[in-house]
C-alpha positions as CSV (number, residue, x, y, z in Angstrom):
1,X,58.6,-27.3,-23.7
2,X,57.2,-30.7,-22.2
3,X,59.3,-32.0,-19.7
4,X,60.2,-35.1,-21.1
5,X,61.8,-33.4,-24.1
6,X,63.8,-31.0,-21.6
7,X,65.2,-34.6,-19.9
8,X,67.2,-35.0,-23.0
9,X,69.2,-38.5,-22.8
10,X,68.8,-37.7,-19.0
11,X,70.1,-41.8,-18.7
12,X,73.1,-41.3,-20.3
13,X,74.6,-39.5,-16.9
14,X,76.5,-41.4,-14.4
15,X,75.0,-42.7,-10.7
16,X,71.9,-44.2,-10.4
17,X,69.3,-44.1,-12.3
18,X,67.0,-41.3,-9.8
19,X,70.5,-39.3,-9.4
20,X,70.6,-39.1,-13.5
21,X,66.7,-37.8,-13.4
22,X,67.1,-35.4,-10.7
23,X,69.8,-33.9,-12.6
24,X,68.5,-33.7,-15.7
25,X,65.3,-32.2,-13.7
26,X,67.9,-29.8,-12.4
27,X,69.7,-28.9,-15.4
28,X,66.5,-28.2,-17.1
29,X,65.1,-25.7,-14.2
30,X,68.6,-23.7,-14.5
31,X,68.1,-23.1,-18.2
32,X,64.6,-22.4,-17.4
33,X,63.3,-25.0,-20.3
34,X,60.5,-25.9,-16.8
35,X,59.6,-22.2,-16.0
36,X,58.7,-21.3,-12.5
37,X,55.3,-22.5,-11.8
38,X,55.0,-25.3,-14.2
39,X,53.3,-28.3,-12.8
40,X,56.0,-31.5,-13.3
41,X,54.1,-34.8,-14.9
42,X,53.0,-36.8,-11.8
43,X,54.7,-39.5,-10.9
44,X,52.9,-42.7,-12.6
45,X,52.7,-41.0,-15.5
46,X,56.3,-39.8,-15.8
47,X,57.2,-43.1,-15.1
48,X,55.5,-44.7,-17.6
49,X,56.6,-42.9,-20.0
50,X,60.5,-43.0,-19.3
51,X,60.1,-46.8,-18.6
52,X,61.3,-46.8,-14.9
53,X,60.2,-47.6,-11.7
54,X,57.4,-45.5,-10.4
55,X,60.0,-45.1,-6.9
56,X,62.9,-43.9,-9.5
57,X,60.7,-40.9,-10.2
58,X,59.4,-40.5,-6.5
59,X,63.3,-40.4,-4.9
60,X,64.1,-37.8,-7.8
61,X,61.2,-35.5,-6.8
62,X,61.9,-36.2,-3.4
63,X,65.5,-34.9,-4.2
64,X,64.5,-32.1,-5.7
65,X,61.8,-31.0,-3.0
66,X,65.0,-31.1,-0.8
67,X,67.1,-29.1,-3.0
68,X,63.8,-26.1,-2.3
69,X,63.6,-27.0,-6.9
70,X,59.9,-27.6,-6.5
71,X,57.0,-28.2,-4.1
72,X,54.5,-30.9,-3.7
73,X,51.3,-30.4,-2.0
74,X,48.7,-33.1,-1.5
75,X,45.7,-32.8,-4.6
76,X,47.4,-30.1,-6.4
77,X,50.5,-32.0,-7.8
78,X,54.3,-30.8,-8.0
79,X,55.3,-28.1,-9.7
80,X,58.3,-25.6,-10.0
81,X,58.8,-22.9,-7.4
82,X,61.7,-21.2,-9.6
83,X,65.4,-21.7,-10.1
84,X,68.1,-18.9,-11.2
85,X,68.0,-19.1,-15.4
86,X,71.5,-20.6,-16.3
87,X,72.2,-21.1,-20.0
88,X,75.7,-22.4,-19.0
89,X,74.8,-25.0,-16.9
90,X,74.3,-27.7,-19.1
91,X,74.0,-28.7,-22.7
92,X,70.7,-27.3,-24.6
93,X,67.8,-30.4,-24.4
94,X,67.2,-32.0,-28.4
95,X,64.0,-31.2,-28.5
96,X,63.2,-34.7,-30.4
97,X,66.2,-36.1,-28.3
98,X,67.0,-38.7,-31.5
99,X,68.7,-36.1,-33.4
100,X,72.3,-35.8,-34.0
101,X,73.4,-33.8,-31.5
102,X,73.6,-37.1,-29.2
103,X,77.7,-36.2,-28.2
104,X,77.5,-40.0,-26.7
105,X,80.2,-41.9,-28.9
106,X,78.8,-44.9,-27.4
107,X,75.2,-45.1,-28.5
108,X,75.0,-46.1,-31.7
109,X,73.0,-43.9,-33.9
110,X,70.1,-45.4,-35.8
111,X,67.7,-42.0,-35.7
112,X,69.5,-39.5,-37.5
113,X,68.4,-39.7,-40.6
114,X,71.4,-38.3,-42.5
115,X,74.3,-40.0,-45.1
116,X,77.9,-39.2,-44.3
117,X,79.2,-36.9,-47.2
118,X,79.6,-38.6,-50.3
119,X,82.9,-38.7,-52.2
120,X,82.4,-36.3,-54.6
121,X,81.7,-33.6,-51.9
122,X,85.3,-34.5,-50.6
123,X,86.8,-33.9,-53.9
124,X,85.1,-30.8,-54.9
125,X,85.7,-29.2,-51.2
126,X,89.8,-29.9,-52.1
127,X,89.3,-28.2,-55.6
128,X,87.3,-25.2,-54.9
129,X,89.7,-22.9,-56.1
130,X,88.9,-21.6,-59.4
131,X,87.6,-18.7,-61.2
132,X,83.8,-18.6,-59.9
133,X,85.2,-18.9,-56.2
134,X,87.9,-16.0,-56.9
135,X,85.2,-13.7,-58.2
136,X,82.7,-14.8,-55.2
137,X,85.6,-14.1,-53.0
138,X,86.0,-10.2,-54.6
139,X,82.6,-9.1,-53.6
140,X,81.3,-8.4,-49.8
141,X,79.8,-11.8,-49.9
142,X,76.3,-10.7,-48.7
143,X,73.4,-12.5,-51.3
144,X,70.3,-12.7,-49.4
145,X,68.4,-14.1,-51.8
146,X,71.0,-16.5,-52.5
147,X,74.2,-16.9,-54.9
148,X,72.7,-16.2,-58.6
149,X,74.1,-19.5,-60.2
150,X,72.8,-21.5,-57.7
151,X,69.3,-19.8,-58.3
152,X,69.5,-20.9,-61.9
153,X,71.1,-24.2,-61.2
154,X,67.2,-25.0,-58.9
155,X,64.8,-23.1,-61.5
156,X,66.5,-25.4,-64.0
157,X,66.7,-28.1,-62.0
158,X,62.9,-28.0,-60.7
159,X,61.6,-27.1,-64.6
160,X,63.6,-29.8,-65.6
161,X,61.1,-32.2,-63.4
162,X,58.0,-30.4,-64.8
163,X,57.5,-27.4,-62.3
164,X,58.8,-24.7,-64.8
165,X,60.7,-22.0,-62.8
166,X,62.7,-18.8,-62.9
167,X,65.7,-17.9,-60.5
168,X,63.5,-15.1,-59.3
169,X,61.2,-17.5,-58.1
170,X,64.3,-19.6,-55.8
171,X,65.0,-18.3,-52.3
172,X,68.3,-20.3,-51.4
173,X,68.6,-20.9,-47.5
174,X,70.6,-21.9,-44.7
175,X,68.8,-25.8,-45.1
176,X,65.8,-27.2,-45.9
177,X,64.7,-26.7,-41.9
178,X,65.4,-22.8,-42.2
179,X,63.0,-22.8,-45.1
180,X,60.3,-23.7,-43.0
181,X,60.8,-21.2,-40.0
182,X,60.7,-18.7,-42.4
183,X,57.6,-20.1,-44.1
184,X,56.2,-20.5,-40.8
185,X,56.6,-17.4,-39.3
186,X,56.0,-15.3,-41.8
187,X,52.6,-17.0,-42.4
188,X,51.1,-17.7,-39.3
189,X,49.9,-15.5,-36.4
190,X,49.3,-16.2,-32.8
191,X,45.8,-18.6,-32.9
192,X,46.2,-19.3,-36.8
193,X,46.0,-23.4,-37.3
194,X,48.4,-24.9,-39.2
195,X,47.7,-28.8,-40.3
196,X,50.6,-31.9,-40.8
197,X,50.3,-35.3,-42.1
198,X,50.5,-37.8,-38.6
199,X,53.1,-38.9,-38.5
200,X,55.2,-36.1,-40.4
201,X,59.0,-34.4,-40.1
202,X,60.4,-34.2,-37.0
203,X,61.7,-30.3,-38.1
204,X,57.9,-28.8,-39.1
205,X,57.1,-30.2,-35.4
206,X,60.1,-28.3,-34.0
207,X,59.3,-25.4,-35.5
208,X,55.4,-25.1,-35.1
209,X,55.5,-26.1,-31.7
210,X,58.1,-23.0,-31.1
211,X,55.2,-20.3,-32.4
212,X,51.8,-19.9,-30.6
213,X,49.4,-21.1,-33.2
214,X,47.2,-24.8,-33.1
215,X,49.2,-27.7,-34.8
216,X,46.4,-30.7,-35.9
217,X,47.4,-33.8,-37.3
218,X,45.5,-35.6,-40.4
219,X,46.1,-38.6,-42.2
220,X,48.9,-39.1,-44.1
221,X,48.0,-37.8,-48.1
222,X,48.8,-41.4,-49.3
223,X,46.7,-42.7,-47.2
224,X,43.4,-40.2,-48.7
225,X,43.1,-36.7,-49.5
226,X,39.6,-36.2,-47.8
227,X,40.7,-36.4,-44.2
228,X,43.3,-33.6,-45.3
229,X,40.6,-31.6,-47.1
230,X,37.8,-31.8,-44.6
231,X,40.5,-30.7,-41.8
232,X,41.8,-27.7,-44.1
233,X,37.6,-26.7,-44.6
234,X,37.0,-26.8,-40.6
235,X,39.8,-25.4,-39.3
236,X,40.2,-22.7,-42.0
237,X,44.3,-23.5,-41.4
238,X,46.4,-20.8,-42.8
239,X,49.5,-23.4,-43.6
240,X,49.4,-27.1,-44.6
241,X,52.7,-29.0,-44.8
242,X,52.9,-32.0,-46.8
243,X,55.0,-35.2,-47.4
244,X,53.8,-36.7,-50.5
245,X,57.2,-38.2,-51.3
246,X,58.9,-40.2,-48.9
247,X,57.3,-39.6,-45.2
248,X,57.9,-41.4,-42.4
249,X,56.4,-44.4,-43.8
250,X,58.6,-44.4,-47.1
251,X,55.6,-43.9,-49.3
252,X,55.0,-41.7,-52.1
253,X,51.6,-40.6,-53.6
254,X,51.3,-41.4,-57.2
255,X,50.8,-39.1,-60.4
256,X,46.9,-39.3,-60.6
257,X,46.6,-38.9,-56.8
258,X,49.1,-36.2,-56.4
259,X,47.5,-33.9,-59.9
260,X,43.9,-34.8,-57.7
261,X,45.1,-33.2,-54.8
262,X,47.1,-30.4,-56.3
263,X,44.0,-28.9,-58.2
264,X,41.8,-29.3,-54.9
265,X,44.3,-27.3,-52.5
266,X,44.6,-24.6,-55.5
267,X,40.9,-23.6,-55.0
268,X,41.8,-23.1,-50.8
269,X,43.9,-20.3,-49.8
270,X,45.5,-22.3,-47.4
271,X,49.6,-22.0,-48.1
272,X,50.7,-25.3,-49.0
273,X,54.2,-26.4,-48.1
274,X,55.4,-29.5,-50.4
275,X,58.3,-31.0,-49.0
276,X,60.7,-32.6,-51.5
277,X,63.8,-32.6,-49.7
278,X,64.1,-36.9,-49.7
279,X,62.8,-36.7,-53.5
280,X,66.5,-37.8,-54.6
281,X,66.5,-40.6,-52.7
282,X,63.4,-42.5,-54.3
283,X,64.6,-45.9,-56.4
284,X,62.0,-45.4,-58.5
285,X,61.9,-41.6,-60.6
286,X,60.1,-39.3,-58.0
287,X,57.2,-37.7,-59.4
288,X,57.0,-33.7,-59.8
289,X,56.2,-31.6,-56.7
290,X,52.5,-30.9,-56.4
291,X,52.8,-27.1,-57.9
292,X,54.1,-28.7,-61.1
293,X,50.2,-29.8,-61.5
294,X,48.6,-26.6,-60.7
295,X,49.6,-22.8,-61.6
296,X,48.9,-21.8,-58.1
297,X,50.3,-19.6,-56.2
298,X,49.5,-21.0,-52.4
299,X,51.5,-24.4,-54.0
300,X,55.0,-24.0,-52.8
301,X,58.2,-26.1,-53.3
302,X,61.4,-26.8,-50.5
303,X,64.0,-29.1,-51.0
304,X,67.5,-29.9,-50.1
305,X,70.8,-31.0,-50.8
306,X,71.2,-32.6,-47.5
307,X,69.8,-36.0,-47.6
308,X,71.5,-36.9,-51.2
309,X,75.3,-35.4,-50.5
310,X,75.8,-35.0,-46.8
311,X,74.4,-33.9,-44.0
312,X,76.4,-31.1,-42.9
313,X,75.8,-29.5,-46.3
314,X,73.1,-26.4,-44.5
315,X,71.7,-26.0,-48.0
316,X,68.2,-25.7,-49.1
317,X,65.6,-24.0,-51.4
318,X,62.0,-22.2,-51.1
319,X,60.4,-22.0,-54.7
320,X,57.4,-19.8,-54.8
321,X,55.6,-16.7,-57.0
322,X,58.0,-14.1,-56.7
323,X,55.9,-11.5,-54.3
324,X,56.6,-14.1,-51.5
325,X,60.1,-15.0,-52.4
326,X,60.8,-11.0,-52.2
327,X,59.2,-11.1,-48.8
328,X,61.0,-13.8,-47.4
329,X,64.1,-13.0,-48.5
330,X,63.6,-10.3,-46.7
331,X,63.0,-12.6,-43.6
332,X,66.3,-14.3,-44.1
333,X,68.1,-10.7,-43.5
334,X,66.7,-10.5,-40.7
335,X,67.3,-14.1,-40.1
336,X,71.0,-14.7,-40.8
337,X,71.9,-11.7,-43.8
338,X,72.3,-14.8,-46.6
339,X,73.8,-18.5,-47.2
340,X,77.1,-18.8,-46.8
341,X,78.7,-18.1,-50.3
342,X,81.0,-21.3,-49.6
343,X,78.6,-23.0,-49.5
344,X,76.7,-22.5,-52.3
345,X,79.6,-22.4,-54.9
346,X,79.9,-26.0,-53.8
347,X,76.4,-26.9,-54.1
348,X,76.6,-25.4,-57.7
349,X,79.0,-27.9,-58.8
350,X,76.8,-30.9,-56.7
351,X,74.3,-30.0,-58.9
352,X,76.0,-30.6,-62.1
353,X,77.1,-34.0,-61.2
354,X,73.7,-34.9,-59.2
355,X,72.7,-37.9,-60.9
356,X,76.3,-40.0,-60.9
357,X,75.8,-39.2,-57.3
358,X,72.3,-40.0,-57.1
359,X,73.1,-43.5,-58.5
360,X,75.8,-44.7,-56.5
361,X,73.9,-43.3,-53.3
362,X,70.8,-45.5,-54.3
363,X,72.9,-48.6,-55.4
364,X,74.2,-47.9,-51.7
365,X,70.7,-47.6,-50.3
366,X,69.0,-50.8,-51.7
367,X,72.0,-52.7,-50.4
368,X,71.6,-51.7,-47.2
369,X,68.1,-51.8,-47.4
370,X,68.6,-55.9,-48.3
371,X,70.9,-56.6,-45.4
372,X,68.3,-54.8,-43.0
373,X,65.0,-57.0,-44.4
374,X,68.0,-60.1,-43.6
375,X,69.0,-58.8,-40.3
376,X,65.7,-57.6,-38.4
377,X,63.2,-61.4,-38.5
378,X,66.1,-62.7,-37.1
379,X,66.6,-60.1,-34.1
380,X,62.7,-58.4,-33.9
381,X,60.9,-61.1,-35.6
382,X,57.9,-59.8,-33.7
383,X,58.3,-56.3,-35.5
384,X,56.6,-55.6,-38.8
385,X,57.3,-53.3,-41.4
386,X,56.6,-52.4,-45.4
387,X,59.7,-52.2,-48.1
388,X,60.0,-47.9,-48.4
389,X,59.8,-46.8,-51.9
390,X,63.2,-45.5,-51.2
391,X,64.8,-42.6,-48.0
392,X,66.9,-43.8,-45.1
393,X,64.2,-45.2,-42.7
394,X,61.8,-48.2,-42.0
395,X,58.7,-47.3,-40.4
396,X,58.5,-50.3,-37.8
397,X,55.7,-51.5,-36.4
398,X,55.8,-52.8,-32.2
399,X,54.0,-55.9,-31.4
400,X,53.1,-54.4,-28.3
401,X,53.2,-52.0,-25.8
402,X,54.5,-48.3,-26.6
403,X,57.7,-47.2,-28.2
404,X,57.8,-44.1,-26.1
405,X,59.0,-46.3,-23.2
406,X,60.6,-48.5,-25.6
407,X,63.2,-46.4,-26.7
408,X,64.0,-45.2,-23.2
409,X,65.1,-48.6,-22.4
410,X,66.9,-48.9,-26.0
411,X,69.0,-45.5,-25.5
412,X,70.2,-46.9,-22.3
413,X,71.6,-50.0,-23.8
414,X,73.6,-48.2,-26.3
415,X,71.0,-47.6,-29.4
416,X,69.1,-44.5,-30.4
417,X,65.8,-45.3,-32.6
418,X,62.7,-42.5,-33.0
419,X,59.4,-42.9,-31.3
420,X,56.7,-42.7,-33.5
421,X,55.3,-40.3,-30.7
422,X,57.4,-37.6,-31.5
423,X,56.6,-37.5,-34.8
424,X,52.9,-36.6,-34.2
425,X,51.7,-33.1,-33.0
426,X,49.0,-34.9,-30.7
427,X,51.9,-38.1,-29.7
428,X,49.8,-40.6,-31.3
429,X,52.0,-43.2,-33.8
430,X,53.2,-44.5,-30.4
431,X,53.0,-48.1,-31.5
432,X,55.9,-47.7,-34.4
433,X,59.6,-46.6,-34.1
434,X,61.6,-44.8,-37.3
435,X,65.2,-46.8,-38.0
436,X,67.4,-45.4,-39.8
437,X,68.7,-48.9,-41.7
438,X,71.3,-46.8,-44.0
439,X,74.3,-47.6,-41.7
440,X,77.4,-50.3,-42.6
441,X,76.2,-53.3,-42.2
442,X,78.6,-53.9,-38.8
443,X,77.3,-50.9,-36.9
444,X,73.4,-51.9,-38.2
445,X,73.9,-55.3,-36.6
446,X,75.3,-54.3,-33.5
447,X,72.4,-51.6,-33.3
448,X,69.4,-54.2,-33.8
449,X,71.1,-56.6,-30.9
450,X,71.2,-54.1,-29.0
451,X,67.5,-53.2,-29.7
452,X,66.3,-56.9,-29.3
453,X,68.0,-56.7,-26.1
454,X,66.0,-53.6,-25.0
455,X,62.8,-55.1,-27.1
456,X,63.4,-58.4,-24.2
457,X,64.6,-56.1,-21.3
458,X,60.9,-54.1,-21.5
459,X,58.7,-57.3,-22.4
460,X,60.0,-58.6,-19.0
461,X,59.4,-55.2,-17.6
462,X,56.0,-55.0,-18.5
463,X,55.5,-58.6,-16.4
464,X,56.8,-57.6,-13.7
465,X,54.5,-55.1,-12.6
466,X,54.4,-53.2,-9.2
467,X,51.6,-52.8,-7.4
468,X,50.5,-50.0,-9.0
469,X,49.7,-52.1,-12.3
470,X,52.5,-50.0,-14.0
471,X,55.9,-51.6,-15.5
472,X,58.8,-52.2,-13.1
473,X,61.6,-51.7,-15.3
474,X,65.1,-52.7,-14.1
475,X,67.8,-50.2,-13.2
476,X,70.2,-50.5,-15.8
477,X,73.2,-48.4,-14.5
C-alpha cells in the first residue's frame, strides 16, 4: 500500500497540521499498512503531493525519528525500522480515501458516487412478509449460486436487452465489487497482466492492486479501440476490464463501435470484463452489453442494483458460459457461502418495478444535473467539463496545477471530491477531479463554495512558494 493512501483523511485529526501527519504516519506503522523496511516518500515529494509545507512533513519525520518509528540516514532516505502490528489502533485507511467510509459528518460528501435508497426500497423492505419470504425463511438459507428467482429475474432481464441468457448462466453476488474479486482472482496469476481503461472504476483498481499481477492503463474504449487492442496483443493480458457505458467521463460507446469491438476481443482469449453496473442510469436507452454482439465465451457481463436503488443494497450479478459460472460459484463458498437471501427476495421485487424507478431516478438526475451546469461557472468558472450522457458524476477538468494536491486542501475545508489520480493504475488523470453533482441542491452549493474556496486557498499557495520552488500551502487548523 502507498503511503499516501495509508494517511487516509490524516487532516481531519485535531492539533496542528505535522501532529495530524505524524499520527496518521503512526497509526499506519501499528496496523502495519508501512511494513518494516519500507522507504517513506521524501520529503518534497510527500509534500507536494499533500499540499503542505515542505517543513510540515520534515517536523512529522522528525517526530517520528524521535518516537525510534523510523530512521533517516544521509543519501539513503527514511524508511521504517518496525512498529508492533496493531489492528486496533486505529480505523482501517480507504484505500481511495473519497469513498464512503469518511465517518466525518462535517465534510460534505461529493465523491461517493452512490443515491440514498429510493422510496420504493423503503416500502418493499416494510412489506416483505409474504409467501416467497416464508418459504425462503423454511430452508437453511444457503444458495451459493444465488436465490433461483432472482437468477431468472437477470437472464430475463439481460435477454430482454439483447444478450439472451439462462439462470444457469447468472452467478448472483454480494455487489457488483465482489464480482470482480472473484473474476479477478480466479483468473489471474502472480505476473499475469491485466489491462483498464485510464481513467477507470475506483473498485477494479482496489482490487488489482490487492493481487501480484501488472495493472496497465489504455485509453478509454470511446475514445478508440486500437490503443486497447494493440495493449491486449503486447502484453498478452489475461483480463481486460471495460467501461463502455458510463466511465468516469460519462460517455458511452455507441452500437456500431461497441458490435466493432465486441467481434475483435472475441478472436483474443483475453477474458473481458463489461461493466454495466451504471447502465440504468443512462438518459438515453443504454445499448446492450458487448457479449450481446458476439457469442463468445471470454465476453462476460456484471451489473448491479446499487447505483439505481440504493447504495447499501450489496447486490450484484456475473453473467458468463456456464463452466465459469460453476467455478466461481464455487469461489463465492469459499468467499462468503452465498448472498444474503434477504437480500435478494428484495431485489426480486426491485426488479419488477425497475423501470417506474428508473424514471423518477432519471427525472431526479437531469434536475440535478441542470442546477450543477447553473451552479459551477459561477463558483469554478475556470473549470471545464462535458454534459455526461447520464451516471452521478462530472468529469472536471483543473485549469491548472494538479488535483492530487487540490483535494487535500478541499477535504480540509469541509468537501470531499476524487482525484483523477486515483482513478489511473499509473496516477496519471491528475489534471481532472470526479464530482458527484447528484446531491440536493443546498448540500451541492455549499460543497462547490467550499471547493472554490480550496480552488483560491491552493492558487495562492502555489504563489507563494518556498525556497525550494515547491508550494507553501497555509496551515489550515
Amino acid at each position: 500500500m502507498q503511503i499516501h493512501d495509508a494517511l487516509g483523511d490524516w487532516s481531519a485529526r485535531p492539533g496542528p497540521l505535522y501532529l495530524r501527519l505524524t499520527a496518521a504516519i503512526r497509526a499506519a506503522i501499528d496496523r502495519g499498512d508501512i511494513a518494516p523496511g519500507s522507504l517513506v516518500p521524501p520529503e518534497r515529494s510527500l509534500a507536494k503531493r499533500l499540499a503542505i509545507s515542505r517543513s510540515t512533513v520534515v517536523a512529522a519525520y522528525s517526530q517520528l525519528r524521535e518516537e525510534g518509528l523510523v530512521v533517516s540516514r544521509q543519501g539513503s532516505g527514511t524508511w521504517v525500522r518496525g512498529a508492533p502490528r496493531n489492528a486496533t489502533t486505529d480505523t482501517p485507511p480507504d484505500a481511495l480515501r473519497m469513498s464512503a467510509l469518511r465517518g466525518a459528518t462535517t465534510v460534505i460528501d461529493l465523491a461517493t458516487a452512490a443515491l440514498p435508497a429510493h422510496d420504493h426500497v423503503r416500502y418493499l423492505i416494510a412489506t416483505l412478509d409474504d409467501k416467497d419470504t416464508a418459504a425462503a425463511l423454511g430452508t437453511p438459507g444457503y444458495l451459493p449460486a444465488g436465490l433461483p428467482a432472482l437468477r431468472e429475474a437477470v437472464a430475463a432481464r439481460l435477454t430482454d436487452q439483447k444478450l439472451p441468457t439462462s439462470p444457469e448462466q447468472v452467478l448472483v453476488t454480494t455487489g457488483d465489487q465482489q464480482a470482480l474479486s472473484l473474476l479477478c482472482t480466479c483468473t489471474l496469476h502472480p505476473g499475469d497482466t491485466a489491462l483498464v481503461e485510464d481513467p477507470t472504476s475506483p473498485g477494479i483498481l482496489d482490487v488489482l492492486h490487492a493481487l501480484p499481477v501488472n495493472t496497465i492503463g489504455t485509453r478509454p474504449v470511446v475514445a478508440g479501440q486500437e490503443d486497447l487492442i494493440h495493449a491486449i496483443d503486447r502484453y498478452h493480458s489475461k483480463l481486460v476490464y471495460l467501461l463502455p457505458t458510463l466511465g468516469p467521463q460519462g460517455r458511452i460507446l455507441d452500437l456500431a463501435a461497441r458490435a466493432r469491438l465486441a467481434r475483435r476481443l472475441a478472436e483474443r482469449p483475453t477474458l473481458v470484463v463489461d461493466d454495466t453496473s451504471q447502465s440504468d442510469l443512462t438518459f438515453d436507452l443504454a445499448p446492450p452489453p458487448l457479449a450481446a454482439f458476439a457469442d463468445a465465451t471470454n465476453l462476460i457481463t456484471v451489473g448491479s442494483l446499487t447505483k439505481l436503488h440504493w447504495g447499501g443494497l450489496r447486490m450484484g450479478w456475473i453473467r458468463g458460459h456456464s463452466p465459469l459460472i460453476a467455478n466461481l460459484t464455487r469461489a463465492k463458498i469459499r468467499a462468503d457461502l452465498g448472498t444474503p437471501v434477504l437480500d435478494q427476495l428484495l431485489a426480486v421485487r426491485l426488479l419488477r418495478a425497475e423501470e417506474q424507478i428508473r424514471s423518477a431516478r432519471l427525472a431526479t438526475l437531469r434536475a440535478c444535473l441542470t442546477h450543477a451546469e447553473t451552479v459551477l461557472p459561477q463558483h469554478l468558472p475556470e473549470f471545464s467539463w462535458k454534459p455526461p450522457a447520464g451516471g452521478l458524476n462530472l468529469w472536471l477538468r483543473l485549469p491548472a496545477g494538479t488535483a492530487t494536491a487540490f483535494t487535500e486542501i478541499a477535504t480540509r475545508l469541509g468537501v470531499a471530491v476524487v482525484p483523477g489520480a486515483l482513478l489511473s493504475p499509473q496516477q496519471a488523470a491528475d489534471d481532472h477531479i470526479r464530482l458527484v453533482y447528484a446531491r440536493p441542491p443546498n448540500v451541492f452549493d455549499e460543497g462547490i463554495r467550499r471547493l472554490a474556496a480550496a480552488w483560491k486557498h491552493y492558487r495562492r499557495a502555489a504563489t507563494a512558494t518556498t525556497t525550494s520552488g515547491y508550494p507553501q500551502t497555509p496551515v489550515l487548523t
